[in-house]
VEXDREN-2710 file (C-alpha; in Angstrom, 1 decimal):
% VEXDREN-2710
k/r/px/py/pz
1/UNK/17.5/46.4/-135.3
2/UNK/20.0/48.6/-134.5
3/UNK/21.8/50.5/-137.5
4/UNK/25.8/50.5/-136.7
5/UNK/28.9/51.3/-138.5
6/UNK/31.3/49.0/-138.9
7/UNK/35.5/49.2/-139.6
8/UNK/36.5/45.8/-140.8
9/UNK/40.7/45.4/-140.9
10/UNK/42.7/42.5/-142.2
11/UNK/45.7/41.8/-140.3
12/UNK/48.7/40.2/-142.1
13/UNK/50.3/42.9/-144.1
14/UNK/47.4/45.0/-143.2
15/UNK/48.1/46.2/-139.1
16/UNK/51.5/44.3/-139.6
17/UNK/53.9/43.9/-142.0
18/UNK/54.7/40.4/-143.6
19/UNK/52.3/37.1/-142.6
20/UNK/52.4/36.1/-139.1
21/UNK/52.6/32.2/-140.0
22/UNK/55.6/33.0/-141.9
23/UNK/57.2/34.6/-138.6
24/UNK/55.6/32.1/-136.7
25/UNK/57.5/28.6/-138.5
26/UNK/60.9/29.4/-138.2
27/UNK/60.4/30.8/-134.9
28/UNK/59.7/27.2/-134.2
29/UNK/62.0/25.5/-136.0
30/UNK/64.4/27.5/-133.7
31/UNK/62.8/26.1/-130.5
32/UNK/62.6/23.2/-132.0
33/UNK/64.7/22.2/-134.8
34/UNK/63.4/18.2/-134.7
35/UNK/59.8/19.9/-135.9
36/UNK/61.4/20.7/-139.6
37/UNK/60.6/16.4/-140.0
38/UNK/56.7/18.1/-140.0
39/UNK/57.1/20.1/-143.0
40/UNK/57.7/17.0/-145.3
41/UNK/53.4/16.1/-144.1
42/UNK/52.9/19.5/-145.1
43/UNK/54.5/19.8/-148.1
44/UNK/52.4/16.4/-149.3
45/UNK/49.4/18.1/-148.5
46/UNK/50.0/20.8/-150.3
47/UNK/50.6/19.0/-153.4
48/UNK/47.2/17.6/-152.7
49/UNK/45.3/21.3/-152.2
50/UNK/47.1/21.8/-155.6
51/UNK/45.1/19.0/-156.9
52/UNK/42.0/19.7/-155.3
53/UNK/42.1/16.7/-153.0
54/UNK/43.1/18.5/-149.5
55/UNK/41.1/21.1/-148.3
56/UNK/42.3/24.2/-147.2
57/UNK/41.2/23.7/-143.8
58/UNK/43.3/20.3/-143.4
59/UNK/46.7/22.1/-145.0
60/UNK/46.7/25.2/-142.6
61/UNK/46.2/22.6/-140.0
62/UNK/49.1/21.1/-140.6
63/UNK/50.8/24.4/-141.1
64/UNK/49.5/25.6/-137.9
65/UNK/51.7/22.8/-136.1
66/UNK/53.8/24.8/-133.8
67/UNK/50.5/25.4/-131.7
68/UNK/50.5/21.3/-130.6
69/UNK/54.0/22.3/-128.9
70/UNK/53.9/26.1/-127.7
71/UNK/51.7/26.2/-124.3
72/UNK/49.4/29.5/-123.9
73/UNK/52.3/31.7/-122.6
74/UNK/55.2/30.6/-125.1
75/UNK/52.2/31.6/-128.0
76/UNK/51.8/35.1/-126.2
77/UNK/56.0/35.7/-126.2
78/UNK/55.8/35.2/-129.6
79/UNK/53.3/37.5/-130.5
80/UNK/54.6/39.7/-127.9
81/UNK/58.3/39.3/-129.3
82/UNK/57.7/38.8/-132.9
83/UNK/54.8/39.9/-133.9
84/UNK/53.9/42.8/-132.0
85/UNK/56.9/45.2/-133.4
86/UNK/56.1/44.6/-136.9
87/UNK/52.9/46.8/-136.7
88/UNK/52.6/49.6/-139.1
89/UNK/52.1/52.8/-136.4
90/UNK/50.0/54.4/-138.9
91/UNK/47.4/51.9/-138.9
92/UNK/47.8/51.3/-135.2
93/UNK/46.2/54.9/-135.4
94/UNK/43.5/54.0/-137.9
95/UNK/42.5/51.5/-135.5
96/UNK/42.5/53.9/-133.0
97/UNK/40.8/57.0/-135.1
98/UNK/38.0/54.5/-136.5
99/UNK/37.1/53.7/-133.0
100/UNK/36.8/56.9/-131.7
101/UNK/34.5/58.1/-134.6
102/UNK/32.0/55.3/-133.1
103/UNK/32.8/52.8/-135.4
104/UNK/32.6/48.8/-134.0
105/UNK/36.5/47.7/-135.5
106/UNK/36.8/44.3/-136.1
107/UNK/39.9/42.8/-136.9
108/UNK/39.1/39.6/-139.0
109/UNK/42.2/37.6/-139.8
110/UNK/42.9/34.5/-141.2
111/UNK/45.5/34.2/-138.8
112/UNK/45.0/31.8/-135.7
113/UNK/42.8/33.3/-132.5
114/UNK/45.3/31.0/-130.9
115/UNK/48.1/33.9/-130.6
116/UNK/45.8/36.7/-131.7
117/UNK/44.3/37.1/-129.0
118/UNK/47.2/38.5/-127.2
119/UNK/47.2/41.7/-128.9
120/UNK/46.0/44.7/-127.4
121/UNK/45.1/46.7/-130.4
122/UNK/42.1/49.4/-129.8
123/UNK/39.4/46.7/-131.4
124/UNK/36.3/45.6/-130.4
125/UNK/35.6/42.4/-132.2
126/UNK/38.7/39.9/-133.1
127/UNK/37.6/36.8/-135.7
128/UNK/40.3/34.8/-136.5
129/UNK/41.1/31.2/-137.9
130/UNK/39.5/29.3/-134.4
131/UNK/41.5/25.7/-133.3
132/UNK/40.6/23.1/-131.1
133/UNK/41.7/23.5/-127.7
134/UNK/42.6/20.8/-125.1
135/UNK/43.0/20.9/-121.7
136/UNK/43.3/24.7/-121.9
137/UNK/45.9/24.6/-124.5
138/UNK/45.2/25.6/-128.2
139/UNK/46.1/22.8/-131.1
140/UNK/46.6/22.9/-134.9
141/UNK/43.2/21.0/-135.8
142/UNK/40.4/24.0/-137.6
143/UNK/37.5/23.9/-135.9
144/UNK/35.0/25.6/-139.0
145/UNK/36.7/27.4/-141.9
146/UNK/39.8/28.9/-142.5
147/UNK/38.7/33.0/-142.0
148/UNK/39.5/34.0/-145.3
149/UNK/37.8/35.3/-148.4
150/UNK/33.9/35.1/-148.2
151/UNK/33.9/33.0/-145.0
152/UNK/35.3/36.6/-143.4
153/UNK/32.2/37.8/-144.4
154/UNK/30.2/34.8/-143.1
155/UNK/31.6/35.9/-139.8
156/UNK/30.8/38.9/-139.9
157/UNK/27.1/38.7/-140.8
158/UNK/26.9/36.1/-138.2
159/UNK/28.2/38.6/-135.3
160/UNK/25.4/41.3/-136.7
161/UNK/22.7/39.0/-136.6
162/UNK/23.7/37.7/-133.0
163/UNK/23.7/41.3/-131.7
164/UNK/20.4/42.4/-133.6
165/UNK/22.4/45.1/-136.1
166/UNK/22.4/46.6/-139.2
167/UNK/25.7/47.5/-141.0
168/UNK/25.6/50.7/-142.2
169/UNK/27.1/50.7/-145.4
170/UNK/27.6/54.2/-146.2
171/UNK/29.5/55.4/-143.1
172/UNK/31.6/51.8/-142.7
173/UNK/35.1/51.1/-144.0
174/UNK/37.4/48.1/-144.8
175/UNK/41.2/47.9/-144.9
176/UNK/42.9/45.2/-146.7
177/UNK/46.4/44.5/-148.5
178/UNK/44.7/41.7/-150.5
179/UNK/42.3/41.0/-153.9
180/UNK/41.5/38.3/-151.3
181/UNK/39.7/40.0/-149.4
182/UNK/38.1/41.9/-152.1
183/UNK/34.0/39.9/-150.7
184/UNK/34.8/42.0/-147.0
185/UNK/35.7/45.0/-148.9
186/UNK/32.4/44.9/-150.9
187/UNK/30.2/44.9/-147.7
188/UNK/30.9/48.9/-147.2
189/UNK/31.3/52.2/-149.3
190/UNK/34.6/53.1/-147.7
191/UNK/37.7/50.8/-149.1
192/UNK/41.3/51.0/-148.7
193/UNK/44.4/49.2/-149.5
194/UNK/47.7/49.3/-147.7
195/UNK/50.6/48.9/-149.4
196/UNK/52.5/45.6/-149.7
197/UNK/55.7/47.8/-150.3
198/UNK/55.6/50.5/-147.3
199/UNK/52.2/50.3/-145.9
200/UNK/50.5/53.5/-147.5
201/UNK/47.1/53.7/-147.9
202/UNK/45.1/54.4/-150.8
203/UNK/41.7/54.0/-152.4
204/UNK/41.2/50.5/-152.8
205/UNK/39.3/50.2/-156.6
206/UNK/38.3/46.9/-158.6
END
């Protein structure tokens, strides 16, 4: 087994400033105003997560809605158009810098592989929230778990095992806006937090 070490980033408010579904709905609703009739499905099932009857994998399904009506290259102009300028440079370059020290950088998001997977960030390994896809084109249903809290750690291990490595925990790092992500964080010595008001980083302690 081969000892490697590892740079695990978050995404959403992370490399880019603000959450990407949050860019991503009324982008829709612009392209197609009759989809705002789809909120009102959502907003029941959000009542029922509050109540522990929906799981989060069947709310962000609905959320994720606007992928049963963009093909594969409208999904891409969006990133491209929306997404892609709201990266923090600075982290752009920790990206960069971590992978240049030898570190394996994975970008594990809870946003959808659907549109992340256009980006051309200097990563090796993207895990996102993964959807169905039909006849090449991506859809809103979850296939697994949504890829947040310990499941981004589930996803992780799973990738180490698959390639026959070792984290090493002393020489790794994690980058994360979020308490959420607080089970990633734990998996390596070296933490950080970005701010949620400018994007700074800092030591991330708990």
């Amino acid at each position: 087994m081969k000892k490697v070490k590892c740079a695990f980033f978050d995404f959403d408010n992370t490399i880019a400033k603000g959450d990407t579904i949050y860019k991503l709905l009324p982008y829709t609703l612009k392209r197609h105003p009759l989809s705002i009739f789809r909120f009102v499905k959502t907003a029941f099932l959000g009542i029922g997560y509050v109540f522990h009857i929906v799981s989060i994998e069947t709310l962000k399904s609905s959320i994720l809605f606007p992928l049963d009506l963009f093909s594969p290259g409208e999904l891409e102009k969006f990133y491209r158009d929306i997404v892609e300028p709201s990266y923090y440079p600075h982290m752009v370059q920790e990206l960069k810098k971590r992978q240049d020290e030898g570190c394996i950088v994975f970008l594990v998001t809870a946003s959808s592989e659907a549109y992340m997977r256009y980006n051309k960030l200097p990563i090796d390994v993207l895990m996102g929230t993964v959807t169905k896809q039909v006849n090449g084109r991506y859809t809103s249903k979850i296939i697994g778990k949504n890829c947040k809290k310990e499941n981004k750690c589930d996803r992780i291990n799973d990738y180490l095992k698959a390639h026959d490595y070792e984290l090493d925990y002393d020489h790794s790092y994690a980058y994360s806006d979020s308490t959420s992500d607080i089970p990633m964080l734990k998996m390596v010595k070296n933490r950080y937090r970005v701010s949620l008001e400018d994007g700074s980083l800092s030591e991330f302690t708990f």
